[in-house]
C-alpha positions in Angstrom: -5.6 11.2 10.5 -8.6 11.0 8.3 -12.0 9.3 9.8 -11.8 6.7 7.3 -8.5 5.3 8.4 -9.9 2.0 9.7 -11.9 1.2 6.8 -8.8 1.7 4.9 -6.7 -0.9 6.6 -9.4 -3.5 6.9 -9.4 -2.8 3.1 -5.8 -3.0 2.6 -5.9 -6.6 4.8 -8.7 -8.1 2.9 -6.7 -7.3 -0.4 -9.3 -5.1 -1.9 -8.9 -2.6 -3.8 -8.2 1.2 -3.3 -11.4 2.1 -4.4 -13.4 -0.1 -2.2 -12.8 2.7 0.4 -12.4 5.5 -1.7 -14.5 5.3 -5.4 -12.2 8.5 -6.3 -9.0 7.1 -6.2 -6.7 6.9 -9.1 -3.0 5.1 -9.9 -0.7 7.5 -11.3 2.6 5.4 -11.9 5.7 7.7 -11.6 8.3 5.3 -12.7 8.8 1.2 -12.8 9.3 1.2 -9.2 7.0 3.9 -8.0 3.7 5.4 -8.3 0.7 7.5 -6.6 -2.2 6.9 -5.2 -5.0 9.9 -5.1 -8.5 9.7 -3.4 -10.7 12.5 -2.6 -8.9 13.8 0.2 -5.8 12.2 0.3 -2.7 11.0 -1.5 -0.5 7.3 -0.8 3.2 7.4 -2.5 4.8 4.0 -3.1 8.0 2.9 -3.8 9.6 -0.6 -4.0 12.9 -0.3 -2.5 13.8 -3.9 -3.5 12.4 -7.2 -4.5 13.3 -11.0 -3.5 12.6 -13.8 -1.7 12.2 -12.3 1.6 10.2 -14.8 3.5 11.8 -17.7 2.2 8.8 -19.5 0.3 10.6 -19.3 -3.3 8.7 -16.5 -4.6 9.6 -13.2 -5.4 8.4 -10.2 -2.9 8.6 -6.5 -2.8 9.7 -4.2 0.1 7.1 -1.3 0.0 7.8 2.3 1.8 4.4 3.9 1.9 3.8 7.3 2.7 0.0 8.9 3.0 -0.9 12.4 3.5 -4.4 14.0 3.7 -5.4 17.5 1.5 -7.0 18.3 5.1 -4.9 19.2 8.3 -1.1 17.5 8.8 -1.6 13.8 9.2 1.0 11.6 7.5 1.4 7.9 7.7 4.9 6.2 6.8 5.1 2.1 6.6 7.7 -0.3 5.2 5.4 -3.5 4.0 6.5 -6.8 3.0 4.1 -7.6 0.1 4.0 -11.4 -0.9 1.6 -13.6 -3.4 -0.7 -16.4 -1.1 -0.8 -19.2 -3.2 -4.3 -19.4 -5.1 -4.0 -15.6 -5.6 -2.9 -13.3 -8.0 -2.8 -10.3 -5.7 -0.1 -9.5 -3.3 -1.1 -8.9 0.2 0.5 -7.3 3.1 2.1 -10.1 4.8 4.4 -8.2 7.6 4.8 -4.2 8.4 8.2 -3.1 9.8 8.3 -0.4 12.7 10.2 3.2 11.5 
């Protein structure tokens, strides 16, 4: 697991963007429901399995599977996110993570 793996989730809580932790990165989008994420030594894939009103608030959300791999060693990370808008905000944030 790369070094700056804490740095990236305080990012990811915050709602900041990719490149906040990584100036390198770049959104490739694959198709309307996926797309790539590249930094300097690493790659995220996402893809929204579904969206709806998961958490009940009337809004739309999207289920997220995540997975992360470095260019450097084996690491991978795999995560299922809940992403969700906070009111006042046009970003979504990461508002629950489901165990795999």
């Amino acid at each position: 697991m790369p070094a700056d793996r804490d740095r990236r989730v305080e990012a990811a809580s915050a709602g900041k963007a990719w490149t906040a932790v990584d100036p390198e990165a770049k959104v490739l989008s694959k198709s309307d429901w996926s797309a790539q994420v590249k930094g300097r030594d690493w790659t995220t894939d996402l893809d929204i399995l579904a969206r709806g009103d998961f958490n009940g608030d009337g809004a739309d959300d999207l289920l997220v599977a995540t997975v992360s791999t470095g260019s450097e060693g084996t690491w991978s990370e795999v995560r299922l996110r809940l992403l969700s808008s906070v009111p006042g905000d046009p970003v979504l944030h990461v508002v629950k993570e489901y165990a795999l």
